[in-house]
N, C-alpha and C positions, 0 to 999 in steps of 0.2 A: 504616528502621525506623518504626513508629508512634509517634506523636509521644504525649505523654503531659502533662496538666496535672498543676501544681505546689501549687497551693493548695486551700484546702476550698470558696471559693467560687467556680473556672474548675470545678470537677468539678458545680457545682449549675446552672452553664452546659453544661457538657457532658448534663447528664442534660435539662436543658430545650431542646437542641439536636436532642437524641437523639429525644425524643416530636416535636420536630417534622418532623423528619425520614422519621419512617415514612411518609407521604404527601407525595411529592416534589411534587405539585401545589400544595401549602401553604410552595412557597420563597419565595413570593412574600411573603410575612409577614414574612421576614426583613429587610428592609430599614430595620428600627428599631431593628437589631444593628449595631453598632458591628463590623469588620473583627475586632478582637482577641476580641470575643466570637463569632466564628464558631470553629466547631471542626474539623477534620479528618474528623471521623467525619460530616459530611453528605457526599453523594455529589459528585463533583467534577464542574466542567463538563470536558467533552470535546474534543479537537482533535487532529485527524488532518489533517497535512497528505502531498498525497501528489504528486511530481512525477514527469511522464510520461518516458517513456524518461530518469530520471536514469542513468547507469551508477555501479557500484560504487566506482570509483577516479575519480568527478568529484567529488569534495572533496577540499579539499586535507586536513581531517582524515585519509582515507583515505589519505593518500600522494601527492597527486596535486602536485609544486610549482609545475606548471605553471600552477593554476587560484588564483584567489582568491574566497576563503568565507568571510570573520571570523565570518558571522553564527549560520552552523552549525555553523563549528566552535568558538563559543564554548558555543552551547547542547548541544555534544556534552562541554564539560567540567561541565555543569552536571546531567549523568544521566548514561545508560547507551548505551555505542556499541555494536548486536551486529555485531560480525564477518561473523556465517553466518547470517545472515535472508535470504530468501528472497522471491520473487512465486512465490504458485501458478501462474504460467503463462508463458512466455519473450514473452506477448504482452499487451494492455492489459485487454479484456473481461472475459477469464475471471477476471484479481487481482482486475477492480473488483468483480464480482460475488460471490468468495469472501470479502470484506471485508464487504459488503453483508448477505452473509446466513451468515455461517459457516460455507458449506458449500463442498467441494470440483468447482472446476469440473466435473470429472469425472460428479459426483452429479448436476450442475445440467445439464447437457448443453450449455454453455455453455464451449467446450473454444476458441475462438478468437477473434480480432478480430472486429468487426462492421460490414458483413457481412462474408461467408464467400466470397469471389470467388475464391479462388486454387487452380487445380489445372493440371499442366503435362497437356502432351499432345505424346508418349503418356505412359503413367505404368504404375509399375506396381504401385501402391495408390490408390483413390479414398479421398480425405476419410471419415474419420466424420462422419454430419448433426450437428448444432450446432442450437442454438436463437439468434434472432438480438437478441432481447430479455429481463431478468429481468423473470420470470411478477409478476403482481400477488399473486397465493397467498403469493408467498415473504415472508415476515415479515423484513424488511429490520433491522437495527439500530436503524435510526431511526423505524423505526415502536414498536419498543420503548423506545425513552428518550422518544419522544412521549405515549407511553401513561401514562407515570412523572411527566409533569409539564416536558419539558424542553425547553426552546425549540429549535427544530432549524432548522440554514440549512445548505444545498450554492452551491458557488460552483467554477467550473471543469468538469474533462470532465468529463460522465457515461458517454456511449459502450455504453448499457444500452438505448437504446431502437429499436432498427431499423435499416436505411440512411438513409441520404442523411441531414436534419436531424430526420428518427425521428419517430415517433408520439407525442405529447404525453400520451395517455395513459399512457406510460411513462416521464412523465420523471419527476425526484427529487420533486416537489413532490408525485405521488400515490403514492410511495413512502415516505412518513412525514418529508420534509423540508417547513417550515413555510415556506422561502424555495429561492427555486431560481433562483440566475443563471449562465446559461450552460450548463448541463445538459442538453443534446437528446443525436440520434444520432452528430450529428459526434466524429471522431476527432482533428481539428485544424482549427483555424480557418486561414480563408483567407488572414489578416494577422496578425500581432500588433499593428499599429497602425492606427489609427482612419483609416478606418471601417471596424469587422468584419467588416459584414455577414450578425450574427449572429441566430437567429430572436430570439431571445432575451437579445440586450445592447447597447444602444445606447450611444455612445460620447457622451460628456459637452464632451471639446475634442478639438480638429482632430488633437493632435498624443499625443495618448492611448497608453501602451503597457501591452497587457491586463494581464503578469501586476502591474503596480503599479495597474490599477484594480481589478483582484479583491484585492490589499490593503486600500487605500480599503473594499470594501465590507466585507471580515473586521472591520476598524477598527470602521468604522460597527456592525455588529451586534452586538459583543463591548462595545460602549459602549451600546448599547439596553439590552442583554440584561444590565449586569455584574449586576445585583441578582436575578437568579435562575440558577438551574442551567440553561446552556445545550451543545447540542453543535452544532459547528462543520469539516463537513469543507471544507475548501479544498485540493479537487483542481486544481492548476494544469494550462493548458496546456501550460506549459512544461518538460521542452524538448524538446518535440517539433516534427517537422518543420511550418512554414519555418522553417528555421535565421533568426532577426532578433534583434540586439540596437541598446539604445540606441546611438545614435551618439558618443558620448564613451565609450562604457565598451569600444565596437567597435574604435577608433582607441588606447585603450589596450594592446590586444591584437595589433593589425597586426605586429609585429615578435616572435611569441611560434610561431615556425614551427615549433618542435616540436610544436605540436597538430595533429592530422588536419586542424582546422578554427578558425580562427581567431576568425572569428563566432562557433561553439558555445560558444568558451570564454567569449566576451563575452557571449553568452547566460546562461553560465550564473551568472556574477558577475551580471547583472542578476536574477537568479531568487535567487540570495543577497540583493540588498539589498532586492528587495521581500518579500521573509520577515522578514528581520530587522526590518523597520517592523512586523509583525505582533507580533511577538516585545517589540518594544520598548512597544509598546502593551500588551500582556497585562503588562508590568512596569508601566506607568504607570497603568492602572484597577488596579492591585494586587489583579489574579488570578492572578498567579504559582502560589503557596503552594495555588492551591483548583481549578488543573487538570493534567490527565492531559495529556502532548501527547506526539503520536507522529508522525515523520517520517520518510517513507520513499519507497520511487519502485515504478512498477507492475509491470515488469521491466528488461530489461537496456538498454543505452544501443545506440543503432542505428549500426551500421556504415558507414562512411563521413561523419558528423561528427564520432563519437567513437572513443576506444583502450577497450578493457575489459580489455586486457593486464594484469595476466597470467591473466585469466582467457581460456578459450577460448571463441573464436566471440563472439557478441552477442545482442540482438533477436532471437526469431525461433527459436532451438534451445535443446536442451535439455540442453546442457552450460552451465558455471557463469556465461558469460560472458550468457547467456540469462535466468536466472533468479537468480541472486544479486545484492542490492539494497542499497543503506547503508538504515539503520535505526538513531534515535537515538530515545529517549524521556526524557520530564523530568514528575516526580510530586515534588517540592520536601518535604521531610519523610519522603515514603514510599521514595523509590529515592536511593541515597547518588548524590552528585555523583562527574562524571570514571572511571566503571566502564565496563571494555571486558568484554565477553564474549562467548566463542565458542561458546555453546552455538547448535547450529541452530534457529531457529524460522520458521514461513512466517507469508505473511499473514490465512491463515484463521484467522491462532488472537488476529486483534486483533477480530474482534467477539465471542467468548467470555472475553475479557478484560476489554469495555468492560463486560458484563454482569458479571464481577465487582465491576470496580472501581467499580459506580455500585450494587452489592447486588442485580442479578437473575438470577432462576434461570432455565435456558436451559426454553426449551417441550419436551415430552414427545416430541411426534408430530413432531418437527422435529430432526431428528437433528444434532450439528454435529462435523463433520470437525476442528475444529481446539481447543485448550485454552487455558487461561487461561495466562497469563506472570505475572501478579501477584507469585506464590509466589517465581519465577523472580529477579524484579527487585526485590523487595519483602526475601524471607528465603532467597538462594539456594537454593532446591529445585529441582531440574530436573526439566523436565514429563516425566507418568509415560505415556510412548509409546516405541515399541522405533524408529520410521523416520516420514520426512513422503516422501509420494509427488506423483506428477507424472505429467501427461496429457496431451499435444500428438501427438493424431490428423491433424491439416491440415495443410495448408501453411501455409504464411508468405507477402508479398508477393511473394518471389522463384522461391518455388516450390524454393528448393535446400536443403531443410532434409529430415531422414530423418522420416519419420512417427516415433511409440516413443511411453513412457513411463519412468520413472526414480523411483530411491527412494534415498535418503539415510540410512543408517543408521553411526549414530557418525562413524568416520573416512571410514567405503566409500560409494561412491556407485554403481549401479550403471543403465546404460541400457539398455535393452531394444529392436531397433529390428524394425517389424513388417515390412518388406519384405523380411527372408532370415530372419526369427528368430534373428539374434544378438543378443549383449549383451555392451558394456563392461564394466570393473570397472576402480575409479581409489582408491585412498587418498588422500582430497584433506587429508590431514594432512601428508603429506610429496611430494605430486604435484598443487598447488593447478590447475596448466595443463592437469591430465589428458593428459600427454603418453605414462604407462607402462600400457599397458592390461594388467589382471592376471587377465585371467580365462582366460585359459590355464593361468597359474603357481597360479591357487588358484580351481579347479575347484568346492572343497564351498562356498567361501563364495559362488560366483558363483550355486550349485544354490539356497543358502540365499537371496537376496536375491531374488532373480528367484521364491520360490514365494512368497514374501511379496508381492512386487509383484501377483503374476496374484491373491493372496486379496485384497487390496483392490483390486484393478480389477472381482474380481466381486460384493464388498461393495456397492461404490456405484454398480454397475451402468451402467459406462460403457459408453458408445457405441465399437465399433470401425472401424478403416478396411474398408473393402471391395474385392477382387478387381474390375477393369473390368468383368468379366463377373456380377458380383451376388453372387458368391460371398462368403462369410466363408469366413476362415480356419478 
């Protein structure tokens, strides 16, 4: 709920808060305010953090006993856990990108990892073409909190600019972030320990391990920054492939053979406790109270170092194992602590969110795919959309994935696949593994979903696969 002052003179603070406020480039003023005379109603700094093939059931919040997280699963008692959050795409690019700009890979033509190498031979659909960069046109988030006055830094993947270590003029830093460490083409780095050999990050000591020096720099910026509105995404590389963890937290794990992988899981305790120094810091500059933080992963957790059980399949498809993602959020006054919810939401709809929660209005001529959650998390309202849809025309690395698209509505989920034109149908209310397909058994509801998917497929004018021979379907 909003927080509300008590006295006749915190309200003559809230109104001399308020005027200054309208011009977020003038936070800088504030720093002759005292913490208890800051008020709620300025805009909050920003912090999104997001990790690479996290899977859905790799916290032990989620269920997982195998794994150890104190750090997020205490900041999952301190907000809101969703259940059914989602990645717009069962692969890295196309999430980062609808986070970026609000808009639906789909829309953006931006429908796969980058690049786009993977097609089996013979086959018997070619790839939709993909774009292998987001466009400079596209009006990024961060070029909008930039514009407002807000210190902007990226640290970790970008995955937005090209092949190989990508074209610099694409990377975050002329995409409206004011810092950019680590942000090129790459998908993963070559080490997690020093030396990277990164275009873009040099390694400080011998025995370095990245994702605890991308904390060091979150630290460092959020301590430059605490006395103005800042936003902070800290995309990690972790945990994605090379599976490395610290050597003590590795040997902690050696004897935990229930996991696929016994590294991953030490991996991913190490990716817990360099969050949690993030975390612990934003308590110790005492910007708790004055940010929005959202945590979440880009899709599903990759096969063979991780389980996604009981969701089916992983990385790569577009069943739930694919594209369903933990997702916790912490707004301290505004979203009550320790709330689980299952409402579905993806992650197009966290830059139409950051635009509420910071007061801007989305651009006219810039349409965006996804809604604000505020309402949601803030005065349970649920966002006013009938389905959230989904786009995976390519392959994946392995090439064993069906081309389709899929749409999510209520309990049904339904996928469409384009190389014989069938479609599933799953109640993933009471069939979370999608193991009972219904679209036999309920024919009008599979007719209903699937006309709805093909009317947003021609909305946003995606790209489809093509016949060997050039044909479209």
């Amino acid at each position: 709920m909003l927080r509300s002052s008590t006295t006749h003179a915190a309200m003559k603070l809230l109104i001399l808060s308020a005027s200054l406020c309208l011009t977020f480039s003038l936070f800088s003023s504030f720093t002759s305010l005292t913490r208890a005379e800051e008020q709620t109603d300025c805009p909050p700094n920003i912090v999104l953090i997001m990790i690479d093939d996290l899977a859905w059931m790799d916290l032990a919040v989620q269920g997982n006993p195998l794994l150890d997280t104190p750090n997020i699963d205490r900041l999952a008692t301190q907000g809101v856990r969703m259940t059914d959050a989602y990645a717009a795409a069962p692969v890295c690019s196309p999430t980062r990108a609808s986070i970026m700009t609000g808009q639906a890979p789909a829309r953006l033509r931006i429908t796969t990892h980058i690049p786009d190498r993977h097609q089996p031979e013979p086959c018997t659909l070619l790839s939709a073409e993909t774009i292998d960069r987001l466009p400079l046109e596209s009006v990024t988030i961060a070029e909008r909190l930039k514009s407002a006055g807000y210190a902007t830094a990226f640290l970790g993947k970008w995955h937005l600019a090209g092949s190989g270590s990508g074209d610099e003029n694409f990377f975050p830093d002329r995409q409206g972030f004011d810092i950019n460490l680590g942000g090129n083409g790459w998908g993963g780095p070559p080490s997690f320990f020093a030396p990277y050999e990164f275009p873009n990050v040099k390694s400080k000591t011998d025995d370095e391990y990245l994702p605890d020096r991308l904390a060091d720099e979150a630290i460092d910026f959020m301590t430059e920054k605490q006395d103005v509105p800042f936003m902070m995404f800290l995309w990690n590389y972790t945990v994605h492939w090379p599976v490395a963890a610290k050597p003590d937290v590795a040997a902690k794990y050696a004897d935990r053979t229930e996991l696929v992988n016994t590294e991953y899981g030490a991996m991913v305790e190490c990716m817990d406790q360099a969050i949690g120094r993030v975390l612990d810091a934003i308590d110790e500059l005492e910007l708790t109270d004055d940010t929005l933080l959202i945590f979440t992963s880009d899709n599903g957790g990759y096969d063979g170092v991780t389980s996604n059980l009981p969701l089916r399949k992983s990385k790569g498809y577009l069943y739930e194992g694919g594209i369903r993602v933990p997702m916790i959020v912490r707004w301290p006054g505004r979203i009550e602590p320790g709330e689980v919810c299952d409402t579905p939401v993806v992650s197009t709809d966290i830059y139409p969110t950051i635009l509420d929660a910071v007061g801007l209005e989305p651009i006219e001529d810039k349409p965006l795919d996804g809604v604000s959650l505020l309402p949601l998390w803030t005065d349970n309202v649920e966002p006013d959309r009938e389905s959230i849809c989904f786009h995976f025309p390519n392959y994946a690395w392995h090439c064993e994935n069906r081309l389709g698209s899929a749409i999510r509505s209520g309990d049904f989920k339904l996928i469409h696949w384009f190389d014989d034109d069938s479609v599933e149908l799953y109640n993933l209310r009471e069939d979370l593994a999608e193991e009972n397909d219904l679209a036999a058994s309920m024919p009008e509801k599979s007719l209903e979903l699937r006309a709805a998917l093909d009317q947003w497929l021609e909305d946003v004018d995606a790209a489809m696969p093509k016949y060997p021979m050039g044909l479209n379907r």
